[in-house]
TORPA-4810 file (N, C-alpha, C, O; in nm, 3 decimals):
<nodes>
NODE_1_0.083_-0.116_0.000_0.000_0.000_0.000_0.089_0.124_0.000_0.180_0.133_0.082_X
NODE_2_0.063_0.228_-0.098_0.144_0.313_-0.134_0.094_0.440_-0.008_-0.020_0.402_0.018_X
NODE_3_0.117_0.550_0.068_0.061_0.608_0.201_0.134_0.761_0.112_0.073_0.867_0.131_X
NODE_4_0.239_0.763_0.035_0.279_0.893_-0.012_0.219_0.977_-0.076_0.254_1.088_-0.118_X
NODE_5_0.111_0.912_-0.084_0.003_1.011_-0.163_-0.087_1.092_-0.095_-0.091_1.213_-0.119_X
NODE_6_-0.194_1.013_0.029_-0.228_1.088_0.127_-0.111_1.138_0.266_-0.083_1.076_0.369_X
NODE_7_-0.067_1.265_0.218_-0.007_1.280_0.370_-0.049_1.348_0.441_-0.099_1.449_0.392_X
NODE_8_-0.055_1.331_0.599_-0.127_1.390_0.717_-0.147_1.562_0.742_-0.059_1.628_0.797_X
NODE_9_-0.231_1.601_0.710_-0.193_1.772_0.767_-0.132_1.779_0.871_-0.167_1.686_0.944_X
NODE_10_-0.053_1.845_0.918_0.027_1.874_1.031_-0.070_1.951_1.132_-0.107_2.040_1.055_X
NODE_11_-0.137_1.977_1.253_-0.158_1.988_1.338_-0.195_2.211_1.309_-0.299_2.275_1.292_X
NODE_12_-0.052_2.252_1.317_-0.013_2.367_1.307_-0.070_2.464_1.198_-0.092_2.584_1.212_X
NODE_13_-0.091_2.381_1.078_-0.187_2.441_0.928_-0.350_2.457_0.998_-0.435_2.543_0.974_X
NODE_14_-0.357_2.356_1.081_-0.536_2.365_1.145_-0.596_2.466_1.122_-0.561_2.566_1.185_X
NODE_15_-0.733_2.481_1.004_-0.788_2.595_1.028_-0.728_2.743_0.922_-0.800_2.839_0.894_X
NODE_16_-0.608_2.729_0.888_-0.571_2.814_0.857_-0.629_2.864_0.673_-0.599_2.967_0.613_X
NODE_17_-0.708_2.761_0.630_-0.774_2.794_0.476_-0.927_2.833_0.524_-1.017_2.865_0.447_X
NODE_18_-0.936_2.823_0.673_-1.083_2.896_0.679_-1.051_3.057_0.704_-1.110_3.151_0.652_X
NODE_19_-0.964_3.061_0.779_-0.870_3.221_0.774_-0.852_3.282_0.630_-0.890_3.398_0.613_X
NODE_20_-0.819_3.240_0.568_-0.800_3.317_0.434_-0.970_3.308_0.357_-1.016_3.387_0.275_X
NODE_21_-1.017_3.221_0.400_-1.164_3.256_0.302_-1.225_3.355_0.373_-1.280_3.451_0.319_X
NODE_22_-1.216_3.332_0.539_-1.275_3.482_0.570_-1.209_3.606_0.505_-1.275_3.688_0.441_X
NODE_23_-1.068_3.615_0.526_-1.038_3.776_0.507_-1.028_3.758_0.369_-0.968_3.855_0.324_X
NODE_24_-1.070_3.654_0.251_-1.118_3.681_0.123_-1.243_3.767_0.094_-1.281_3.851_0.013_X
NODE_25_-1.284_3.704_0.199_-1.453_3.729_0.178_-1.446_3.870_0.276_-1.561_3.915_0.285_X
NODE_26_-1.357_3.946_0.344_-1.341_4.061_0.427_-1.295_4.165_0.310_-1.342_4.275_0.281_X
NODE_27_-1.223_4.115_0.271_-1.174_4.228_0.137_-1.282_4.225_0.030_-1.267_4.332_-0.030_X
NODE_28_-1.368_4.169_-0.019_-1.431_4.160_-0.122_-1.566_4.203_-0.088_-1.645_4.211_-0.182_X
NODE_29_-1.601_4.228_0.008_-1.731_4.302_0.095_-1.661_4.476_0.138_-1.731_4.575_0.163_X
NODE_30_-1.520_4.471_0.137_-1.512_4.627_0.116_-1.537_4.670_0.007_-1.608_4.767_-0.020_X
NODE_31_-1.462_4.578_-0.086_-1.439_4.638_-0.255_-1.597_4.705_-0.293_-1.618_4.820_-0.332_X
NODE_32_-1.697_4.601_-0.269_-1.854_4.543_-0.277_-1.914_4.712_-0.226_-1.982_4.794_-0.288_X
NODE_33_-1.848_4.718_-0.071_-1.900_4.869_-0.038_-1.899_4.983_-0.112_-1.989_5.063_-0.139_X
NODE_34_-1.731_4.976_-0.154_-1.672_5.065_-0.208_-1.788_5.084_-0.347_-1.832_5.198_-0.354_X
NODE_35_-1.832_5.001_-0.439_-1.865_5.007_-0.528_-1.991_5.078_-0.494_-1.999_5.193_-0.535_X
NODE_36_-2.102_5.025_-0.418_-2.184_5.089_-0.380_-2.172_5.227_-0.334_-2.245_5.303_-0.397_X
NODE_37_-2.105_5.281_-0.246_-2.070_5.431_-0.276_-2.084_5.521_-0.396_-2.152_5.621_-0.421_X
NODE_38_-1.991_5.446_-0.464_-1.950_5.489_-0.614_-2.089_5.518_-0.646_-2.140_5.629_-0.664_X
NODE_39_-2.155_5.380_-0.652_-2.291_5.383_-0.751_-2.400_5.541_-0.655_-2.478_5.602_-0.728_X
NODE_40_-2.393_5.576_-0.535_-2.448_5.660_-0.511_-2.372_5.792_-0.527_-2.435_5.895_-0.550_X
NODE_41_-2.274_5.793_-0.519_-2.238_5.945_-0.554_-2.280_5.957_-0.684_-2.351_6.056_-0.705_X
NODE_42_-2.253_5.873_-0.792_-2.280_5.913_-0.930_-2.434_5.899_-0.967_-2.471_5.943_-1.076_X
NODE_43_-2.525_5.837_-0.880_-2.683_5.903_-0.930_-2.694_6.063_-0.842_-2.778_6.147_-0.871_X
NODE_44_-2.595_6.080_-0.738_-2.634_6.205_-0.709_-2.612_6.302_-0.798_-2.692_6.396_-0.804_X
NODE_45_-2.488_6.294_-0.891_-2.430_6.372_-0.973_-2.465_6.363_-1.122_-2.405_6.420_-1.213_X
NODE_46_-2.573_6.280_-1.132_-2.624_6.282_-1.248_-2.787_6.356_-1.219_-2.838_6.422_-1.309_X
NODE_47_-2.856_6.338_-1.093_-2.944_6.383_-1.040_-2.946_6.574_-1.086_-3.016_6.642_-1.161_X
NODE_48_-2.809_6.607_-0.978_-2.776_6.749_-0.979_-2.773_6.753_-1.127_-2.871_6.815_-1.168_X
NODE_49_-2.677_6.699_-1.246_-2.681_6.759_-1.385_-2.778_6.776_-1.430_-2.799_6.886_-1.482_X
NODE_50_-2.893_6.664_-1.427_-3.001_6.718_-1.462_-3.085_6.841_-1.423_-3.157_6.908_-1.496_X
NODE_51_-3.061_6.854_-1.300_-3.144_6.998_-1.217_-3.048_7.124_-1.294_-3.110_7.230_-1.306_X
NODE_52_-2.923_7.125_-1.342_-2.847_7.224_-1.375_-2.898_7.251_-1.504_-2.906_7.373_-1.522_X
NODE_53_-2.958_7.141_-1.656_-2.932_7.123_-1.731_-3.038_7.194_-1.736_-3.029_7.304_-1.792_X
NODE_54_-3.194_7.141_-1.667_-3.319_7.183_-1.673_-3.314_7.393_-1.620_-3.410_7.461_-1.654_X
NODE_55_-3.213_7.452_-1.552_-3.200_7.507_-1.533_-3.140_7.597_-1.631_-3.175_7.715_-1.622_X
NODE_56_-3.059_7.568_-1.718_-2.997_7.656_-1.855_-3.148_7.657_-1.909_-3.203_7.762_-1.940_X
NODE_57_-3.191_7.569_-1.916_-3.294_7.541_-2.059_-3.401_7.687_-1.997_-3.407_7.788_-2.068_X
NODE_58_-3.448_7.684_-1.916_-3.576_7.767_-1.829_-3.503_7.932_-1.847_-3.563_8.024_-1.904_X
NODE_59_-3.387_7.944_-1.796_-3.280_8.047_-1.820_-3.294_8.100_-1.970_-3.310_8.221_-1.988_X
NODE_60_-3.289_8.043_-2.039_-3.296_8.057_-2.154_-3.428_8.081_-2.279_-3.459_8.136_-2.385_X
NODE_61_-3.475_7.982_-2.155_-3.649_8.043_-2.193_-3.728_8.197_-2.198_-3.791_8.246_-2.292_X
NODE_62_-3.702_8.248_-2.074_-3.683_8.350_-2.044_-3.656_8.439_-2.107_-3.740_8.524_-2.137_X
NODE_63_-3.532_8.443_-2.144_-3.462_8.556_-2.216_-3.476_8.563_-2.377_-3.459_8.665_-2.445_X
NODE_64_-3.518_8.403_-2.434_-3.575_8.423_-2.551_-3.697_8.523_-2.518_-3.694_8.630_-2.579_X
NODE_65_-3.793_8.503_-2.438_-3.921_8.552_-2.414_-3.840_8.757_-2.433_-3.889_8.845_-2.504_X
NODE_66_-3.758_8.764_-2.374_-3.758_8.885_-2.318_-3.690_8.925_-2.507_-3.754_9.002_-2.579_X
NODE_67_-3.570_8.862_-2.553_-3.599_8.874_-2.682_-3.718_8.960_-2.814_-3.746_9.064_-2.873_X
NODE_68_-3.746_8.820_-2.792_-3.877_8.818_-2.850_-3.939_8.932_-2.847_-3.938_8.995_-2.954_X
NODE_69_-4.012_8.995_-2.727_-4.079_9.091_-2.667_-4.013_9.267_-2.767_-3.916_9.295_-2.837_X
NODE_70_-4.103_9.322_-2.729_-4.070_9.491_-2.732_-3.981_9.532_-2.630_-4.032_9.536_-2.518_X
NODE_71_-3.832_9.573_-2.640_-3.711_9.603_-2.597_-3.791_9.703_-2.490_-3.772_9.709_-2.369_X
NODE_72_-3.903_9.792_-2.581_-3.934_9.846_-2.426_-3.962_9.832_-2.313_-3.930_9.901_-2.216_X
NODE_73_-4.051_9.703_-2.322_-4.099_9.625_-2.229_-3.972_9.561_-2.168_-3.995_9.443_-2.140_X
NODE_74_-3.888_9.586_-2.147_-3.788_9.462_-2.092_-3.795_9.538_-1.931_-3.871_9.454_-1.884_X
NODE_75_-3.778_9.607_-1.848_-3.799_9.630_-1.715_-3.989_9.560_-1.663_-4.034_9.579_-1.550_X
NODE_76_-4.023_9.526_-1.713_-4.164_9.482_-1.715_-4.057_9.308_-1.637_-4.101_9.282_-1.525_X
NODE_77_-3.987_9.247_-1.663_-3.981_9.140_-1.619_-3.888_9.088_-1.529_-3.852_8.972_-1.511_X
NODE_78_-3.840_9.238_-1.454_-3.775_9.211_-1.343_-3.847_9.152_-1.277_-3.969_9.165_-1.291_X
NODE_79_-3.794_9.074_-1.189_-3.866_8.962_-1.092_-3.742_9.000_-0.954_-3.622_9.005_-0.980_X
NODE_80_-3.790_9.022_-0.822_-3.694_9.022_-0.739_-3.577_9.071_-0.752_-3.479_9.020_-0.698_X
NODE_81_-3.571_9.187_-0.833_-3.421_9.252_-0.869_-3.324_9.261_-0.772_-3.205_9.255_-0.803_X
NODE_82_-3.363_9.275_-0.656_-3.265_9.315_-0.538_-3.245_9.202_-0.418_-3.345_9.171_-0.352_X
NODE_83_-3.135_9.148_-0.393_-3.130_9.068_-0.268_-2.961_9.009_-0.317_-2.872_9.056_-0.387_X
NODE_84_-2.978_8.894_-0.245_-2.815_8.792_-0.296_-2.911_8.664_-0.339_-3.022_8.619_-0.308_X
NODE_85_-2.828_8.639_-0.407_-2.868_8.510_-0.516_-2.920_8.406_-0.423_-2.862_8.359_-0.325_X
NODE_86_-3.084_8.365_-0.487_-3.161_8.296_-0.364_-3.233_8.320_-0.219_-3.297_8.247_-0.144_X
NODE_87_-3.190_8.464_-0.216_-3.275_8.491_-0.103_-3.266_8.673_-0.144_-3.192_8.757_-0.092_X
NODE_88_-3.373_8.692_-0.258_-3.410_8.797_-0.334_-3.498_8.889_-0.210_-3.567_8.832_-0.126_X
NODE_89_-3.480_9.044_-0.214_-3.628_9.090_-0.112_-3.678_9.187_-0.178_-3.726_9.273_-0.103_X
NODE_90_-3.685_9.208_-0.282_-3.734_9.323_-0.399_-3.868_9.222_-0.413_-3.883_9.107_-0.372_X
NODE_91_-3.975_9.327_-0.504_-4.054_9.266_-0.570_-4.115_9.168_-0.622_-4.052_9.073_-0.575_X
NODE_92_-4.204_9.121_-0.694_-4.224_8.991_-0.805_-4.273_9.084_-0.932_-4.323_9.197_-0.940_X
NODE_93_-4.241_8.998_-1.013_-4.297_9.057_-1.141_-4.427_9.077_-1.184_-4.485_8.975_-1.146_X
NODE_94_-4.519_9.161_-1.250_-4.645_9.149_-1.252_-4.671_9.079_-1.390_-4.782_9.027_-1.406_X
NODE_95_-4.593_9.076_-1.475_-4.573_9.029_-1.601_-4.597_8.874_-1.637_-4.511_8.792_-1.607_X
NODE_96_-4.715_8.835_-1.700_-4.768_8.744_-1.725_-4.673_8.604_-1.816_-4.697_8.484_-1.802_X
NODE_97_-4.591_8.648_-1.885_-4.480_8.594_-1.929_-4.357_8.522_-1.840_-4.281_8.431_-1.875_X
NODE_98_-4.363_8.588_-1.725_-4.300_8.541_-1.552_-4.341_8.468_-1.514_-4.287_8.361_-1.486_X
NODE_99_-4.487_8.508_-1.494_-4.535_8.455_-1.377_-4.562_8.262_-1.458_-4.563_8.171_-1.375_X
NODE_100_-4.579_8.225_-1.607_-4.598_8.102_-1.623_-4.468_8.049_-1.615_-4.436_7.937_-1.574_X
NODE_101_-4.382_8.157_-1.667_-4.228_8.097_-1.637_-4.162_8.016_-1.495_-4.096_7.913_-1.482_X
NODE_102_-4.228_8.138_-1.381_-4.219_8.077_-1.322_-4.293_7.939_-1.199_-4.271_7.889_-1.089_X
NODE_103_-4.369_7.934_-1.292_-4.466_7.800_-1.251_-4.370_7.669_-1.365_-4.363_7.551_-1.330_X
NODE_104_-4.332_7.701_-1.445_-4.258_7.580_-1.526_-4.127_7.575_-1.396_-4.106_7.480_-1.321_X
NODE_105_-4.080_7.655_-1.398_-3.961_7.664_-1.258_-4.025_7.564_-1.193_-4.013_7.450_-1.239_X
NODE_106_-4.096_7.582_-1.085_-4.177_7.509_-0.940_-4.175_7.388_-1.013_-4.114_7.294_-0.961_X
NODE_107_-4.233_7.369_-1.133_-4.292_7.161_-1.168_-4.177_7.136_-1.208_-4.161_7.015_-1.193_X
NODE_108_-4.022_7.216_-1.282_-3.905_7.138_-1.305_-3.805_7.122_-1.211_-3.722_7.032_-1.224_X
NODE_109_-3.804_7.202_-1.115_-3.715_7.162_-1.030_-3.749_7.137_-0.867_-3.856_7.177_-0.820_X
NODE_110_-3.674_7.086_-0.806_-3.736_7.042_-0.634_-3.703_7.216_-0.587_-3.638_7.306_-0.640_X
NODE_111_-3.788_7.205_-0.458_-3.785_7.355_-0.383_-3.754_7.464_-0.469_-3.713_7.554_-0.395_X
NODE_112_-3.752_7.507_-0.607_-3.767_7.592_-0.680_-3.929_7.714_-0.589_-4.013_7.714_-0.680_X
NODE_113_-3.947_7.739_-0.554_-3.970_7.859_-0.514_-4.003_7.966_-0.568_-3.890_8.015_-0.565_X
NODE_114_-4.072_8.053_-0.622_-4.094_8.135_-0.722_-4.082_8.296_-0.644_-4.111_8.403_-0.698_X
NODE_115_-4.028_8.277_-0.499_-3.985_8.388_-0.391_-3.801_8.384_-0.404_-3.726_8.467_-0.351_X
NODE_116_-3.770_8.304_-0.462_-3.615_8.232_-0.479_-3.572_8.308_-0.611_-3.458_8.355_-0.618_X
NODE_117_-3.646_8.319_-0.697_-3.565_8.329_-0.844_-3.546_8.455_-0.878_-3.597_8.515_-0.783_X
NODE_118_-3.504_8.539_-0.956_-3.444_8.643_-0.965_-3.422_8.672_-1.093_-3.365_8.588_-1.163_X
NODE_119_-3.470_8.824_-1.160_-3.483_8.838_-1.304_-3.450_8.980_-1.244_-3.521_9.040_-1.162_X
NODE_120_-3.301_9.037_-1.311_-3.246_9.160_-1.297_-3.234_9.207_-1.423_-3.192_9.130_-1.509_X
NODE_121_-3.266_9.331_-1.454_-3.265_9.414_-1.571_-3.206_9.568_-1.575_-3.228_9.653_-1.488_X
NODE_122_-3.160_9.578_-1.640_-3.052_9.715_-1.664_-3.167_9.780_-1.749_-3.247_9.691_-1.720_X
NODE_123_-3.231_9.852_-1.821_-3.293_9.886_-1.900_-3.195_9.944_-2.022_-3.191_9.909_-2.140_X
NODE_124_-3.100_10.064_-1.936_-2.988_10.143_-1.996_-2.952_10.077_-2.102_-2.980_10.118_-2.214_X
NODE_125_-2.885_9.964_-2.079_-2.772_9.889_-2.137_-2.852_9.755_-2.161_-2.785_9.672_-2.222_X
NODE_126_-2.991_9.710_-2.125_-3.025_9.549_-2.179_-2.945_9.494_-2.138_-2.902_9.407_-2.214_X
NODE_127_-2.880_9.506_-2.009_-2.777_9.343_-1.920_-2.895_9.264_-1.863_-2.973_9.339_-1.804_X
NODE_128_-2.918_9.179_-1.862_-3.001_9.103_-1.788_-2.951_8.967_-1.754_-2.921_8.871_-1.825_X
NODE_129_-2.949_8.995_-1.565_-2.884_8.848_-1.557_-3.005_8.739_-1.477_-3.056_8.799_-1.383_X
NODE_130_-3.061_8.595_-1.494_-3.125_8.532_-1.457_-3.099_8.497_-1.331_-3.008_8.576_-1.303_X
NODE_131_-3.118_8.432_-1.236_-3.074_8.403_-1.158_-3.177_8.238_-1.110_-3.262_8.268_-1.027_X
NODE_132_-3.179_8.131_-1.137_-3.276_8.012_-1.068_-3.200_7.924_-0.970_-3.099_7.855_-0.987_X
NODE_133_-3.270_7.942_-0.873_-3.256_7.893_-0.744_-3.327_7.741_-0.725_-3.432_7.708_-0.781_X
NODE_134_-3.254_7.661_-0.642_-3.366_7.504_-0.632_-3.300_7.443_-0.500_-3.196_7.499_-0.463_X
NODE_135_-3.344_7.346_-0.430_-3.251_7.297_-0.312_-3.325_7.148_-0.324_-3.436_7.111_-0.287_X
NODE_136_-3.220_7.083_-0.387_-3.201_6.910_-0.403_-3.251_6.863_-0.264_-3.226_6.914_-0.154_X
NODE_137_-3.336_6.743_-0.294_-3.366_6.668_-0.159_-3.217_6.637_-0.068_-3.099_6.627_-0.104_X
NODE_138_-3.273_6.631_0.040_-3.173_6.600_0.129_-3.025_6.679_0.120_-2.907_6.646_0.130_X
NODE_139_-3.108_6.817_0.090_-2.967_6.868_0.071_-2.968_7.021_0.172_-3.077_7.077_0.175_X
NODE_140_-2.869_7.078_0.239_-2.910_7.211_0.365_-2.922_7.349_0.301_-2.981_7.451_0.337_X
NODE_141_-2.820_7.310_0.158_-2.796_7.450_0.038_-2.877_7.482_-0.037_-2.946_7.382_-0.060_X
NODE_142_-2.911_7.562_-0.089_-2.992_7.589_-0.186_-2.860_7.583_-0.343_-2.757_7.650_-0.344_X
NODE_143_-2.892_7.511_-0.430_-2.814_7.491_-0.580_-2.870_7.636_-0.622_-2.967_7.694_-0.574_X
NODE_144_-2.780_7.680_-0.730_-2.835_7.757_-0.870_-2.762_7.802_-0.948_-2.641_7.781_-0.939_X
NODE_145_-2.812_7.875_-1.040_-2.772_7.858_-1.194_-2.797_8.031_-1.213_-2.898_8.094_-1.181_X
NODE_146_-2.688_8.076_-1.265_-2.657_8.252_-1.348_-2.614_8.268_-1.448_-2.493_8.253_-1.469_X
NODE_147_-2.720_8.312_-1.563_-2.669_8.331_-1.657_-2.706_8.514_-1.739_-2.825_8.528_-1.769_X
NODE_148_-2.646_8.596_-1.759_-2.638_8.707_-1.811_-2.646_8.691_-1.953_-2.590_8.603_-2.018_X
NODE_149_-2.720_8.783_-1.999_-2.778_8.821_-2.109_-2.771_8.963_-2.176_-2.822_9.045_-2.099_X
NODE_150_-2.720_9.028_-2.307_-2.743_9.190_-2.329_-2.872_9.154_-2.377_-2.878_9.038_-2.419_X
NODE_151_-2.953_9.205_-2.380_-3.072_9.183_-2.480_-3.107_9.329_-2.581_-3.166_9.306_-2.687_X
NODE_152_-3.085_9.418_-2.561_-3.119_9.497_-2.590_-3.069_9.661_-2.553_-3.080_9.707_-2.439_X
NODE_153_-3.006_9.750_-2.683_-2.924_9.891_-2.619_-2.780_9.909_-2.592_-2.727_9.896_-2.703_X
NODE_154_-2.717_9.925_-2.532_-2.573_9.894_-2.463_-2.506_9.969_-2.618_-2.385_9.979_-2.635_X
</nodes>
């Protein structure tokens, strides 16, 4: 009977391939975490692009509108001219062209606010800068988006 084939584990190895499957299985439940992280930072940051993206587009809406319009009329659509970005204490606009504008604001973005947003106008010179404000769930900041415009004069 040949015995060189099965030889005895030694005493001292005992146990020691259940040690390595744990801290296999210890490293591969970080990696596992790690990935999951990943996967949430990047729906947050695809979340925010979209709120930014929807935010050019509305920005832009706007100022086509103001475009569009009789150059005279362009102080007609100041909205909140005076404050710091997002927490405006001037006026609202009485201008019917605003006011749906800013109801598309409120249904496209979270906490968009229509006390938040901000439509500044130079008349002089047609500078007009937008200003849309929004504050992402679970978030303490308020986000937003500025974009300046000449429209008209200067």
């Amino acid at each position: 009977m040949d015995t060189s084939r099965h030889l005895p584990v030694p005493r001292r190895e005992a146990g020691a391939t259940l040690i390595e499957s744990l801290v296999a299985i210890l490293i591969f439940s970080f990696g596992l975490l790690g990935l999951i992280g990943l996967q949430a930072a990047s729906i947050k940051n695809t979340a925010e692009a979209k709120y930014r993206a929807d935010a050019a587009y509305l920005a832009n809406q706007i100022i086509g509108e103001m475009w569009a319009d009789n150059p005279a009329n362009l102080a007609s659509y100041a909205h909140n001219p005076v404050g710091a970005a997002c927490a405006p204490t001037a006026s609202a606009s009485g201008n019917t062209k605003v006011t749906t504008w800013l109801g598309n604001i409120n249904a496209s973005l979270p906490g968009a606010a229509s006390t938040k947003q901000q439509i500044t106008v130079n008349a002089g010179t047609g500078l007009v800068t937008v200003t849309i404000c929004w504050l992402p769930s679970q978030e303490a900041t308020s986000s937003n988006f500025v974009t300046v415009a000449q429209i008209a004069g200067g």
